[in-house]
C-alpha positions as CSV (number, residue, x, y, z in Angstrom):
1,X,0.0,0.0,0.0
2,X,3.0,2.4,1.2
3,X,4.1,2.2,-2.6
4,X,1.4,2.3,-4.7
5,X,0.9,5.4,-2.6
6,X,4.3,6.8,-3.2
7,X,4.0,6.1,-7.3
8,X,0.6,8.3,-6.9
9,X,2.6,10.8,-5.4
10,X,5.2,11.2,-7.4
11,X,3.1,11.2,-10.5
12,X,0.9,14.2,-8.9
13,X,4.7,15.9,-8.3
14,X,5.1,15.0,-12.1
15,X,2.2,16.6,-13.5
16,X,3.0,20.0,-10.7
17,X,6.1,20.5,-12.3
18,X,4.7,19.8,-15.8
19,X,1.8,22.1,-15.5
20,X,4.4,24.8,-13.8
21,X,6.8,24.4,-16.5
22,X,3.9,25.4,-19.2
23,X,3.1,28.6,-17.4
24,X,6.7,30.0,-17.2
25,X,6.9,29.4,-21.2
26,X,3.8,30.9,-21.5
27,X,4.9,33.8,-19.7
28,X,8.1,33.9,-21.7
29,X,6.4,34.4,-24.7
């Protein structure tokens, strides 16, 4: 249970830094 609940984690870190990452080169541009 401990590590399905540390793969859900990390894939909501994933998709923080992924949506983050779209907003900076958004801004850029």
């Amino acid at each position: 249970a401990l590590l399905v609940r540390f793969e859900t984690k990390n894939a909501t870190w994933k998709a923080l830094w992924l949506l983050a990452f779209t907003v900076i080169l958004l801004r850029k541009l």
